[in-house]
C-alpha positions as CSV (number, residue, x, y, z in Angstrom):
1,X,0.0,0.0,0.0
2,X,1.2,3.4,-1.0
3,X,1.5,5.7,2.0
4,X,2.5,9.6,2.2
5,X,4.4,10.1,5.6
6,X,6.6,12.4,7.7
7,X,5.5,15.6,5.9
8,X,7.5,17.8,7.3
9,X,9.9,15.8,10.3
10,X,11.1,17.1,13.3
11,X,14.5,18.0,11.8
12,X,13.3,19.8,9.2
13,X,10.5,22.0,9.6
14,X,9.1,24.6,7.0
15,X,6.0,26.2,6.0
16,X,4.7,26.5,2.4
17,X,2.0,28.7,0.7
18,X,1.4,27.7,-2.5
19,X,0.1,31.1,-3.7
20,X,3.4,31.8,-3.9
21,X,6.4,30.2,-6.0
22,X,7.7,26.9,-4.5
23,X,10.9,24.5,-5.1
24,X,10.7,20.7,-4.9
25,X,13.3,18.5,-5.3
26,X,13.2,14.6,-5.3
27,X,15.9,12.2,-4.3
28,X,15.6,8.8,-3.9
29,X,17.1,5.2,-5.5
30,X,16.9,3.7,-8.8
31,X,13.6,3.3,-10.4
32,X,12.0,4.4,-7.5
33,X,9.4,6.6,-9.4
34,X,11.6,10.1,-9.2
35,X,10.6,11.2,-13.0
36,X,6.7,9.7,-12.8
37,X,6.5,12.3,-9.9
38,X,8.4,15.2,-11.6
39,X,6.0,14.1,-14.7
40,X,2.7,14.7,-12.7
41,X,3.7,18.1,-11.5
42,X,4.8,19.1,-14.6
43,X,1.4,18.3,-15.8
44,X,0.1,20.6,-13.4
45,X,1.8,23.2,-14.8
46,X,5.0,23.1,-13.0
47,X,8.3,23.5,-14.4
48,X,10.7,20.4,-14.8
49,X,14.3,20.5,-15.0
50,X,16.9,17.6,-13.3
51,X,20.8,17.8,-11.9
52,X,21.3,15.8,-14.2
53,X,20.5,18.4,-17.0
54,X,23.9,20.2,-16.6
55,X,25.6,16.7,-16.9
56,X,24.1,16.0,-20.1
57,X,24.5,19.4,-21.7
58,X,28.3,19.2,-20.6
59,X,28.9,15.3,-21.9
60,X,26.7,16.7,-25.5
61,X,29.4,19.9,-25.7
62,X,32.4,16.7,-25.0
63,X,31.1,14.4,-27.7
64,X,30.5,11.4,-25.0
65,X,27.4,9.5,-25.3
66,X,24.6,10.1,-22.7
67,X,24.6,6.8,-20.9
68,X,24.4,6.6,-17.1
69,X,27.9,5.2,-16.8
70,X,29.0,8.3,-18.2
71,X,26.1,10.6,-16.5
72,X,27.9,9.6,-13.2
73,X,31.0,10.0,-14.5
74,X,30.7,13.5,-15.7
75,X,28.5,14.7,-12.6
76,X,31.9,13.2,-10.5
77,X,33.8,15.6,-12.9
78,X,31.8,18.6,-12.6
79,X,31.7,18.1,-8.7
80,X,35.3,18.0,-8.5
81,X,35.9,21.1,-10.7
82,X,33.1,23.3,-9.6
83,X,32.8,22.0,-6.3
84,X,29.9,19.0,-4.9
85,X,26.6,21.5,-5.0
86,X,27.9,22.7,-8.9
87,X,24.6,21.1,-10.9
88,X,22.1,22.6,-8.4
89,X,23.8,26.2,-8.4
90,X,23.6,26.0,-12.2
91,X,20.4,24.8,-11.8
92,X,19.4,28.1,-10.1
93,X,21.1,30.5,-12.0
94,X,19.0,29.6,-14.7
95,X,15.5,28.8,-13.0
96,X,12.4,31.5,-12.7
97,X,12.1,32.1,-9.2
98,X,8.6,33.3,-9.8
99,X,7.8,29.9,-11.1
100,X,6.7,26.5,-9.5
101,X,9.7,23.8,-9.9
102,X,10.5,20.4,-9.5
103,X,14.1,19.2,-9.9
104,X,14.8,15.4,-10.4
105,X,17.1,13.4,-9.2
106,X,18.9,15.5,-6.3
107,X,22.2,12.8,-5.0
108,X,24.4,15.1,-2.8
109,X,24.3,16.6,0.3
110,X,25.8,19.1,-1.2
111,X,23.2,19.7,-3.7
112,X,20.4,20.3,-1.7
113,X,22.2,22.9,0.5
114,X,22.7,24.9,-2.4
115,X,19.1,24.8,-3.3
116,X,17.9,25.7,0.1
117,X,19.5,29.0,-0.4
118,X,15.8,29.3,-1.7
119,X,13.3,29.9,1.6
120,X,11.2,28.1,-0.6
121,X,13.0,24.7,-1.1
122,X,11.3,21.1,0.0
123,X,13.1,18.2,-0.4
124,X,10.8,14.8,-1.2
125,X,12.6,11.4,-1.0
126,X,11.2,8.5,-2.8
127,X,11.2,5.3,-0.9
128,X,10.8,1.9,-2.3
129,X,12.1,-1.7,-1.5
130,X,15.1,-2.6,-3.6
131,X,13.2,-5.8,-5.0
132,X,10.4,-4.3,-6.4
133,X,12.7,-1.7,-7.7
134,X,14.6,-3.8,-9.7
135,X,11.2,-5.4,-11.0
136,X,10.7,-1.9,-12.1
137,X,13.5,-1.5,-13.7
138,X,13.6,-4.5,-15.7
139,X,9.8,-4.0,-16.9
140,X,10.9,-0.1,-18.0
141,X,14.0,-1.1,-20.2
142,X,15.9,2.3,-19.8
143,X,18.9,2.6,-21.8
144,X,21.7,2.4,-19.3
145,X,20.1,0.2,-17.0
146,X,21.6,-3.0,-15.7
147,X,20.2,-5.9,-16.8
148,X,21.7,-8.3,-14.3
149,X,21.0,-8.1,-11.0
150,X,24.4,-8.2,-9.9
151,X,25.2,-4.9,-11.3
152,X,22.1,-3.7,-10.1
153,X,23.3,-4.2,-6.3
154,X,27.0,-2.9,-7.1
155,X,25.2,0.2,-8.8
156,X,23.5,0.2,-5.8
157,X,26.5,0.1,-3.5
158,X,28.5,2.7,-5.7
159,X,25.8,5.3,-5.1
160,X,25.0,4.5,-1.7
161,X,28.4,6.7,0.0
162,X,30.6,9.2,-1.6
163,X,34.3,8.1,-1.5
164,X,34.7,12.2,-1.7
165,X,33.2,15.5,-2.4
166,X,32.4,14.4,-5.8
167,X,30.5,11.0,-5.5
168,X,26.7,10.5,-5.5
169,X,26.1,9.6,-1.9
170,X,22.0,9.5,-2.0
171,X,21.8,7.7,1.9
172,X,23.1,11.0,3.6
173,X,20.9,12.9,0.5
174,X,17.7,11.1,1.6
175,X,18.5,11.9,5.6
176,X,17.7,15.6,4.4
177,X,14.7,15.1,3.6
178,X,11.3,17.2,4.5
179,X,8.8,14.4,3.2
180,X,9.1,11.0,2.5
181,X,6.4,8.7,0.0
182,X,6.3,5.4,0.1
183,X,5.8,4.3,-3.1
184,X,5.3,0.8,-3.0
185,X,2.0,0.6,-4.7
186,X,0.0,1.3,-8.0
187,X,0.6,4.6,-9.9
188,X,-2.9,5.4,-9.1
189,X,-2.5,5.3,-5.9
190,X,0.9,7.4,-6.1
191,X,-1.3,10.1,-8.2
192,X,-3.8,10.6,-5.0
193,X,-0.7,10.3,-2.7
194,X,0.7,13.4,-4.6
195,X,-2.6,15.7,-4.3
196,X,-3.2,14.8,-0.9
197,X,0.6,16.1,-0.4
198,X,-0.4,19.1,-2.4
199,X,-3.2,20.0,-0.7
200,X,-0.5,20.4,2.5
201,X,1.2,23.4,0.7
C-alpha cells in the first residue's frame, strides 16, 4: 500500500503557501518513481528540470554518449571542478524564481544545500524496496540500465556513500529530507498520494 508520511519531520521543519512560487526536489534510489513524480507536476503546470540536465548538456558539448555510466562519470567531474553543490547552483542561475519547480534526481548533500538557499526549497525522498525496484526496472528497459541483477546491487552500492566531495552519496541525501512517499503501490495510488501532499502546501 502506497503511503504519504513524515511531511515535514522534526529536523526539518518549513511552512509552504502555494500562492506563492515553490521549489521541490526529489531524491531517492533507482527506479523508484523520481521522473513519474516530476511528470505529474509538470502536468500541473509546473516547471521540470533535473541535476542531471547540466551533466548532459556538458557530456553533449564533449562528444560522449549520454549513458548513465558516463552521466555519473561527468556529474563526478563537474563536482570536482566546480565543487559538490555545482549542478544545483547552475540549476538556479537559470531557473524563474517566480515559477513553480521540481528538480529530479537530487544525489548530494551538497546539492540540496545549495538549493535551500531558496526559503522556498522542500526536499521529497522517494522510498521503495530494492526488490520491487529492480522489478521496475527490468519492466521499463531504460537505456543504461543494468540488466543483471548483480550490477544492479553494485550500482547500488557505488551510489550509496561518496568516496569524496564528488560521488553520488543518496543515503546522507535522503536523511535531508522534508517528506518521504512510500511508493510501493500502484501509480494510481501514487497520483492521489501526490494531491493529498499538495493540498499540505
Amino acid at each position: 500500500m502506497l503511503e504519504l508520511v513524515d511531511i515535514g519531520n522534526d529536523k526539518y521543519k518549513f511552512t509552504l503557501n502555494i500562492a506563492t512560487s515553490m521549489l521541490l526536489g526529489v531524491t531517492g534510489r533507482n527506479a523508484a518513481g523520481k521522473t513519474t513524480i516530476v511528470q505529474w507536476f509538470v502536468d500541473q503546470g509546473w516547471d521540470g528540470c533535473s541535476c542531471s540536465d547540466a551533466i548532459r548538456h556538458w557530456l553533449h558539448e564533449n562528444n560522449q554518449e549520454i549513458n548513465r555510466e558516463n552521466l555519473t562519470q561527468g556529474g563526478r567531474e563537474l563536482r570536482s571542478n566546480g565543487g559538490p553543490g555545482i549542478l544545483a547552483e547552475m540549476l538556479l542561475e537559470r531557473m524563474d524564481p517566480n515559477k513553480n519547480t521540481i528538480i529530479d534526481s537530487i544525489r548530494t548533500p551538497d546539492e540540496v544545500h545549495a538549493l535551500k538557499s531558496r526559503k522556498d526549497f522542500v526536499l521529497i525522498e522517494v522510498n521503495v524496496p530494492l526488490d520491487l525496484r529492480w522489478e521496475r526496472m527490468q519492466k521499463r528497459g531504460r537505456e543504461g540500465d543494468p540488466t543483471e541483477f548483480q550490477e544492479f546491487l553494485k550500482q547500488e552500492d557505488a551510489e550509496s556513500f561518496a568516496k569524496n566531495s564528488s560521488g553520488q552519496a543518496l543515503v546522507a541525501t535522503a536523511e535531508l529530507s522534508d517528506i518521504v512517499i512510500n511508493n510501493d503501490g500502484t501509480l494510481s495510488e501514487l497520483y492521489e498520494s501526490l494531491g493529498i501532499m499538495v493540498s499540505t502546501f
